[in-house]
C-alpha positions in Angstrom: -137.3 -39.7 -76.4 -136.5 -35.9 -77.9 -140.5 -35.6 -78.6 -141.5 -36.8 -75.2 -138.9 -34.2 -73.4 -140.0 -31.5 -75.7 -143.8 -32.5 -74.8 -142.7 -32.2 -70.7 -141.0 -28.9 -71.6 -143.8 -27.7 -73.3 -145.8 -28.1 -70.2 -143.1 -27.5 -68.3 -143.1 -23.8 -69.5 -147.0 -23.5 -69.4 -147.2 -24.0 -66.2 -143.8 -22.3 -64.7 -143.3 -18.6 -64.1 -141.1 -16.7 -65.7 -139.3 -15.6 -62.7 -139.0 -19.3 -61.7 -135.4 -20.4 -61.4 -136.4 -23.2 -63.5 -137.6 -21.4 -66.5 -134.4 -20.8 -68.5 -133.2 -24.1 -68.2 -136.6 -25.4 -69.6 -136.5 -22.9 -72.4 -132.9 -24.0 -73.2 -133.9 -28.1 -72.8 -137.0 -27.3 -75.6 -134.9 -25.7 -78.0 -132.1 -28.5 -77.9 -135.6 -31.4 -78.3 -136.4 -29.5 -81.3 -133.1 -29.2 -82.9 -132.3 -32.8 -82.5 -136.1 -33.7 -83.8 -135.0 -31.2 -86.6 -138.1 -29.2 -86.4 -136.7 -26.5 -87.9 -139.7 -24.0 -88.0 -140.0 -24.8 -84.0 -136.7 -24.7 -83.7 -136.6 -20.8 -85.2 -139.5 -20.0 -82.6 -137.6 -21.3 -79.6 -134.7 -18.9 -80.5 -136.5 -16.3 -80.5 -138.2 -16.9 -77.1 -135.1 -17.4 -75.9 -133.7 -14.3 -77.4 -136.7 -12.1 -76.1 -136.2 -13.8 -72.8 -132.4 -12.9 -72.3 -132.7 -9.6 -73.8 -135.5 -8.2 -71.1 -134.7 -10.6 -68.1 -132.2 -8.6 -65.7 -129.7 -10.8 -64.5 -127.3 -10.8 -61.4 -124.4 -9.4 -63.7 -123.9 -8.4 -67.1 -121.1 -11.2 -67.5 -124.0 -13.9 -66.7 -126.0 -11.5 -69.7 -123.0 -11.9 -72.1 -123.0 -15.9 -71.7 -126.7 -16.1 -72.0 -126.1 -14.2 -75.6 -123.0 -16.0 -76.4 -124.6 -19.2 -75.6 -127.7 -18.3 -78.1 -125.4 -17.1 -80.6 -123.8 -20.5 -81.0 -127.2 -22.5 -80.5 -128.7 -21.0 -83.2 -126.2 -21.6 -85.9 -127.9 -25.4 -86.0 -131.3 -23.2 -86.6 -129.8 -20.7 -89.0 -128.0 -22.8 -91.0 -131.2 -25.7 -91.6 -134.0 -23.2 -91.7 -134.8 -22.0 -95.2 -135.0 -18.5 -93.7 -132.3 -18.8 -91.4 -129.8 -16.7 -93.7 -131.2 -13.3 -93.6 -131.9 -14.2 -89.8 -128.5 -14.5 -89.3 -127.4 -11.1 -90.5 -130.2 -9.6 -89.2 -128.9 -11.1 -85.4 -125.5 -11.0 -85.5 -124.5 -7.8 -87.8 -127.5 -5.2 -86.8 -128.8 -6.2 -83.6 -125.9 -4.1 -81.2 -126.0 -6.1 -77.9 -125.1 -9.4 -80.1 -122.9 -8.1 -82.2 -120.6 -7.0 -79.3 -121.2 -10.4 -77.8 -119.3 -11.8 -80.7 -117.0 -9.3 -81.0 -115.9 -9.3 -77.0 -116.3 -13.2 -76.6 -116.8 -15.3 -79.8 -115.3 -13.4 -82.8 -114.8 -16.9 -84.6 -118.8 -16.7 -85.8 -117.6 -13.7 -88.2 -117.0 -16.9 -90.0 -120.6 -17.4 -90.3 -122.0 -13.9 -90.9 -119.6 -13.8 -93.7 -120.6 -16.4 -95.2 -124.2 -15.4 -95.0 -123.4 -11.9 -96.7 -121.9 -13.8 -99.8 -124.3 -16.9 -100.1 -127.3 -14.0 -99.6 -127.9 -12.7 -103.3 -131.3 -10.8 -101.7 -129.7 -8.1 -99.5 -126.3 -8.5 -99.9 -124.7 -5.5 -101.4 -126.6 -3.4 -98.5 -124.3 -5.1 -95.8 -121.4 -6.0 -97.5 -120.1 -2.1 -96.4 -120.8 -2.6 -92.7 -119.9 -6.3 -92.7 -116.3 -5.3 -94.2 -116.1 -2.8 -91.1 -116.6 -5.5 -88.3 -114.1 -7.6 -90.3 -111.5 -4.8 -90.5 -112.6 -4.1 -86.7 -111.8 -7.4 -85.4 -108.5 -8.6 -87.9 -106.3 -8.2 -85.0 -108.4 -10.9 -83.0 -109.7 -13.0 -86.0 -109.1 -14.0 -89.5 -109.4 -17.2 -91.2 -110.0 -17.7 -95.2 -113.2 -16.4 -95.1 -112.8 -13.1 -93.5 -109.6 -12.8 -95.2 -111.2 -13.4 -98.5 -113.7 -10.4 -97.9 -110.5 -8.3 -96.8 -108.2 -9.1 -100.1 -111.2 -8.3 -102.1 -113.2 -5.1 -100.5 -110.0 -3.2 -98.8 -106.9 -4.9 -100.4 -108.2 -5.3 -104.3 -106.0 -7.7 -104.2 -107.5 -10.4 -106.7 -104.9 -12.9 -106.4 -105.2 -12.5 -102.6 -108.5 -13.1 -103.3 -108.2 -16.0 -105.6 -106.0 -17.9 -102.7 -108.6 -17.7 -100.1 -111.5 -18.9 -102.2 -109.3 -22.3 -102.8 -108.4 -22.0 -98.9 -111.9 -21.2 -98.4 -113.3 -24.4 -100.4 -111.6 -26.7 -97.6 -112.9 -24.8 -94.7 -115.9 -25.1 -96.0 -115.7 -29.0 -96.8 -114.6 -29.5 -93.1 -116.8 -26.9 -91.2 -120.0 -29.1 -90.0 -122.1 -25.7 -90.7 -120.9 -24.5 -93.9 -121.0 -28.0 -95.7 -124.3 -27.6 -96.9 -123.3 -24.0 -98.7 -120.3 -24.7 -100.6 -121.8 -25.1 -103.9 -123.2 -21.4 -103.1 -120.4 -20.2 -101.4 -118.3 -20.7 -104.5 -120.8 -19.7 -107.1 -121.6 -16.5 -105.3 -117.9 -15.4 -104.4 -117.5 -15.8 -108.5 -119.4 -13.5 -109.4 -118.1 -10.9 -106.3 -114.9 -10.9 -108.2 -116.6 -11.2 -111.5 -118.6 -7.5 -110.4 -115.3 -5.9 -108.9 -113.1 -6.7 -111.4 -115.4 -5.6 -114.2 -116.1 -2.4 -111.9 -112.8 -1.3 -112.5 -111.7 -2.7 -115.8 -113.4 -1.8 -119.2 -111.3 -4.5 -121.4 -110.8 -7.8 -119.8 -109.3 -11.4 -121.0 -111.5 -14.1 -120.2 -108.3 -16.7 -120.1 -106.9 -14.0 -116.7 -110.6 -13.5 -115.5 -110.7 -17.6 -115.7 -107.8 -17.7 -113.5 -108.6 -15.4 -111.2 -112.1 -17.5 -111.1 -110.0 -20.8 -110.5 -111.8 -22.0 -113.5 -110.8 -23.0 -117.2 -111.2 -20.3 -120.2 -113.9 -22.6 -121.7 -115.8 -22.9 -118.4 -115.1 -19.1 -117.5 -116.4 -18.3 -120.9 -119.9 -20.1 -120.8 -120.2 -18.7 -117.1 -120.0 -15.1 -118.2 -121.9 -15.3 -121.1 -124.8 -16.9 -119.0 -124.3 -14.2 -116.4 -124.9 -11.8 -119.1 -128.2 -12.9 -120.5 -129.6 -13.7 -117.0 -128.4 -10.6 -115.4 -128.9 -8.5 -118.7 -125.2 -6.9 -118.1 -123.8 -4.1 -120.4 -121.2 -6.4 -121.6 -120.2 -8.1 -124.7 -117.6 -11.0 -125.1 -115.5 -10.5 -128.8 -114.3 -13.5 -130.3 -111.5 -11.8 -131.5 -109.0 -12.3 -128.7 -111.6 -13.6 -126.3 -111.9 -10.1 -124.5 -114.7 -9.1 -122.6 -115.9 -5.2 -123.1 -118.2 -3.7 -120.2 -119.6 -0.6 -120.3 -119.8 1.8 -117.4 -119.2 -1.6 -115.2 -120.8 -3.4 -112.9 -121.1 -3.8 -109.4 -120.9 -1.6 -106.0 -117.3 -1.4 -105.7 -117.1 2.4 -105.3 -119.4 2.6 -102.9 -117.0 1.0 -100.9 -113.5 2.7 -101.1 -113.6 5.0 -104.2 -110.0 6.6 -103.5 -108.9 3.1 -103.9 -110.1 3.4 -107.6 -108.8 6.1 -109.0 -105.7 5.0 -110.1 -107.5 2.1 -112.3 -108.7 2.4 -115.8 -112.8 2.4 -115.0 -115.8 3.1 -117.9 -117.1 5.9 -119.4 -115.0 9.1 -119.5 -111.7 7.6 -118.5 -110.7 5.7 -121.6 -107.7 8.0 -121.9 -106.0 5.9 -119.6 -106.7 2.3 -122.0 -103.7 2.1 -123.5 -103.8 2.2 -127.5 -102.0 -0.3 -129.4 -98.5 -0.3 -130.5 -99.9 -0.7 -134.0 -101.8 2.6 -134.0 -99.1 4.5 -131.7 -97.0 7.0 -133.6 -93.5 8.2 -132.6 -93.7 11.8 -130.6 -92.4 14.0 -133.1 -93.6 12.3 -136.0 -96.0 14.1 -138.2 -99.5 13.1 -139.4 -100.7 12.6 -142.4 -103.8 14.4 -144.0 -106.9 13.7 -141.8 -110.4 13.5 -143.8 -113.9 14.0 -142.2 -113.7 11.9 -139.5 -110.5 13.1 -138.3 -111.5 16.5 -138.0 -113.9 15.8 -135.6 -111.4 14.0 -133.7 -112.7 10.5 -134.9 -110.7 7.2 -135.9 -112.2 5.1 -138.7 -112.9 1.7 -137.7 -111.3 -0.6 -139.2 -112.3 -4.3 -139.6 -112.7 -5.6 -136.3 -112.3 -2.6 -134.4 -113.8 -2.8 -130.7 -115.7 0.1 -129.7 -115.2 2.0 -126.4 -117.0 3.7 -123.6 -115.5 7.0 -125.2 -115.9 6.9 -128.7 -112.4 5.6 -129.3 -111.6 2.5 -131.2 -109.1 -0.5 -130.4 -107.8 -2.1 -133.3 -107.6 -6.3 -133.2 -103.7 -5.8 -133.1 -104.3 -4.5 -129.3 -105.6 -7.8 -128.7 -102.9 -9.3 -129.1 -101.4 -11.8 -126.1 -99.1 -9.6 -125.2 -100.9 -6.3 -125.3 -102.9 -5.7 -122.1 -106.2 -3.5 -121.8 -106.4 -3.4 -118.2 -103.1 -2.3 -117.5 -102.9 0.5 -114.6 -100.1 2.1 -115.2 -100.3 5.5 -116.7 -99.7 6.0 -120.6 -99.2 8.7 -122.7 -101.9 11.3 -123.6 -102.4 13.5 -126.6 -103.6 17.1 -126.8 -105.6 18.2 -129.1 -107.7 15.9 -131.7 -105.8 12.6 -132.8 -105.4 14.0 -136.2 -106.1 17.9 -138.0 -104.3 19.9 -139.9 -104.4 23.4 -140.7 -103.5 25.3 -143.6 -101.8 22.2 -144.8 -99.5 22.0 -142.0 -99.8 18.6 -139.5 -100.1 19.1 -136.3 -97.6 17.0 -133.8 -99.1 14.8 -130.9 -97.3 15.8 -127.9 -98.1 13.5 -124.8 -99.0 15.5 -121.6 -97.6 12.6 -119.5 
């Protein structure tokens, strides 16, 4: 039945003008015939004569216009979201072609629900338009949010991680029960891992994999094998010690401050801020108290490294006591900082440590 219609509508269009009052309504009949035959590649043509079609006809008021868009909008989701190149198409539509994106903005924002999913199951492009995507989201939170969005939101703009970890569980049943976003979950999870995975080791230099595995929503084992394997497929500047099952990036990952960098500079990031890592309790002498003869290595403001020692972005060491449970490397607050080299001496006389903060 669908392949005869589509065959009539085929002719149908042929032999119709365009100015024909007709000729929508036969464009819209052969792209529902080719969704329901599920000729996708058809299908993908048939929204975009439909789409070229809207955009240049002039109709008899620019509400009429704005249903004709919103109309297409929610058509092609069945094309988008079947079509092997349908996910690119959809950010391509809906985020950077103008007259669409305010159709969904003014009458439909619930497809932000789509688009977003899109940006994070779309490795190719999609820390381009994660930026301007976050914008339309912050945009339209007073008319929309749902787990998705909201996910984005906690994770870009709040850096709130455990906001971020309770979406992606919300967002697993929206995605279960969405008859679009079925088909993606498997992605959709997989992908949002690793945006959290490239924040959080964006701004952190020391992490735990047992808190990374919790803010993953997976077990330290299965967090473990995960990050290793994203290492030697991704060829990260990262290393996971045994020795308190830390991980250790340098410089970090990601495209975080591209994104809000005042929102980063109260956290302990890479290279050149070390200071802020706090040094173990082990290694941390009274203020007041004075040091003891310094050899070489201390004169050139140096620590030995001692057996198991991790190495920093700065130079400075972390001895296996600061991996202790209840030490923490990725602490934000503030801690103490010393002038002057950790250890010299002049003349015989110790120098004191005396914290500028």
């Amino acid at each position: 039945m669908c392949l005869g219609a589509a065959e009539y509508l085929y002719f149908h269009r042929i032999l119709v003008q365009p100015n024909d009052k007709n000729y929508l309504h036969g464009l819209w009949g052969k792209l529902a015939s080719e969704i329901l035959m599920q000729n996708w590649d058809t299908a993908l043509e048939e929204v975009k004569r439909l789409q070229t079609f809207i955009d240049e006809s002039t109709f008899s008021s620019s509400l009429q216009t704005l249903q004709q868009r919103t109309w297409l909008v929610h058509w092609s989701l069945f094309v988008f979201f079947n079509h092997p190149k349908g996910r690119e198409l959809v950010i391509e539509m809906f985020l950077y072609q103008k007259q669409y994106l305010n159709a969904i903005q003014t009458t439909c924002p619930w497809i932000l629900r789509y688009l977003s999913t899109a940006v994070i199951i779309n490795k190719s492009n999609r820390r381009n338009v994660l930026k301007d995507l976050v914008k339309v989201i912050q945009e339209e939170a007073y008319t929309y949010r749902d787990p998705i969005t909201s996910f984005i939101e906690d994770l870009y703009v709040k850096f709130d991680f455990d906001g971020a970890q309770q979406k992606l569980r919300e967002c697993e049943t929206v995605l279960v029960n969405d008859f679009f976003l079925v088909a993606c979950l498997e992605d959709f999870i997989e992908n949002s891992r690793l945006m959290i995975f490239e924040t959080f080791c964006r701004i952190h230099q020391c992490i735990s994999i047992s808190m990374l595995a919790e803010k993953l929503n997976m077990t330290p084992e299965d967090a473990e094998r995960w990050i290793v394997n994203l290492i030697r497929n991704a060829k990260l500047d990262a290393k996971v010690r045994d020795l308190g099952k830390k991980l250790s990036t340098v410089g970090g990952v990601g495209h975080v401050s591209s994104l809000a960098p005042d929102r980063l500079s109260a956290w302990p990031r890479g290279d050149g801020h070390a200071d802020h890592v706090p040094l173990p309790d082990a290694d941390r002498e009274d203020q007041g108290a004075e040091l003891s003869q310094p050899d070489a290595a201390g004169e050139r403001g140096e620590e030995e490294e001692g057996p198991g020692a991790a190495q920093l972005g700065n130079g400075r060491l972390l001895s296996p006591a600061s991996f202790s449970p209840t030490s923490s490397c990725f602490d934000p607050a503030p801690r103490p900082r010393w002038r002057g080299a950790p250890a010299t001496s002049t003349g015989g006389r110790s120098i004191e440590r005396v914290p500028l903060c």
